[in-house]
Each structure stands twice: as C-alpha cells, then as structure tokens.
N, C-alpha and C positions, 0 to 999 in steps of 0.2 A: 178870538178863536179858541184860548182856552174853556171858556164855558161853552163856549158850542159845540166842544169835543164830546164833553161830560152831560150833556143836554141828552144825544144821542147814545152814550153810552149800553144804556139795556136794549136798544135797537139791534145794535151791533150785534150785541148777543143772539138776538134773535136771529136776525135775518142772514147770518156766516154760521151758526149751529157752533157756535165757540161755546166751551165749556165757563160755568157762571163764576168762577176764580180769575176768568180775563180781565174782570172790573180794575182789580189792582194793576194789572201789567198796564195797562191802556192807561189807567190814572199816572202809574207813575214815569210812563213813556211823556208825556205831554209835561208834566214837569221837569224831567229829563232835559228832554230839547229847550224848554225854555232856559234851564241856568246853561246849559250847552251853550245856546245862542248867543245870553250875555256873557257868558266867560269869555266868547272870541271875539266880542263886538268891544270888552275889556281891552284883551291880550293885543289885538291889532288895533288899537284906539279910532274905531271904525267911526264914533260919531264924530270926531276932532277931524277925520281926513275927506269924511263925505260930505254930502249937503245931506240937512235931516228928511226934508221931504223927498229924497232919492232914497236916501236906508228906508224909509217907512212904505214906499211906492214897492220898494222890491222885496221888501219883507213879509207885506200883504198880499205879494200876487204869487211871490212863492207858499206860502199858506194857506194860500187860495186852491190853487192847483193839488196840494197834496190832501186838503179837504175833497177836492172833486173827484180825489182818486177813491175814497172811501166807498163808492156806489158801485162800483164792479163788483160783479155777483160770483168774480174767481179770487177774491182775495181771501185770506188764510193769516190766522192768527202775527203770524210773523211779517207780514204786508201789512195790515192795520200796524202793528209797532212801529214801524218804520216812517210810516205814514201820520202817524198819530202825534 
C-alpha cells in the first residue's frame, strides 16, 4: 500500500486541484502512519497477543478501505492526510 500511495501521488494533485508542495505532506503522511502503526503494534506487543494472519487480515482491509476513500471527488487536502 505504501507504493500505491506514491504511484498516485501526481493524480491526486490533479484531480483535488491541491497545491504541487502536497507531494511532501502525503509522502510524509504515509511514512507517518507506518512507524505510527509499528510503534503500537511494538508498545501493545500486538504480534505476541494475536494470530498473525488476523493482524495482517485486519490491517489490509483497513488499508483497503481508507485507500477507497481517496476517490471522493469532496476530499481536501487534510482528508487525503488522514487518509493517506
């Protein structure tokens, strides 16, 4: 999901009319969340308490979903961040 963020990337640009300095916030949003992710998958020893093919099932489909949210034609620079 990380390169299919950045794949899109100039899209985005386009087709929300976000100013071309967005590249970084969206880059460094997706990096964000990922050490985010593992910090708390660290902090709550989430891989020790789960089964792996349940973190990875639920980690994909929430990933999934905030990927599908990137095609509303009302989102705004601070709704891709979030998203992203």
């Amino acid at each position: 999901m990380w390169f299919a963020g950045n794949a899109v990337l100039k899209d985005l640009i386009e087709n929300f009319n976000l100013p071309n300095n967005a590249i970084e916030g969206l880059t460094s949003a997706v990096q964000f969340g990922f050490i985010t992710g593992m910090l708390l998958f660290t902090l709550f020893t989430i891989a020790d308490r789960f089964s792996t093919s349940k973190d990875f099932f639920l980690c994909t489909s929430l990933g999934g979903l905030c990927n599908a949210g990137l095609i509303f034609k009302f989102n705004t620079l601070s709704n891709l961040l979030i998203l992203n």
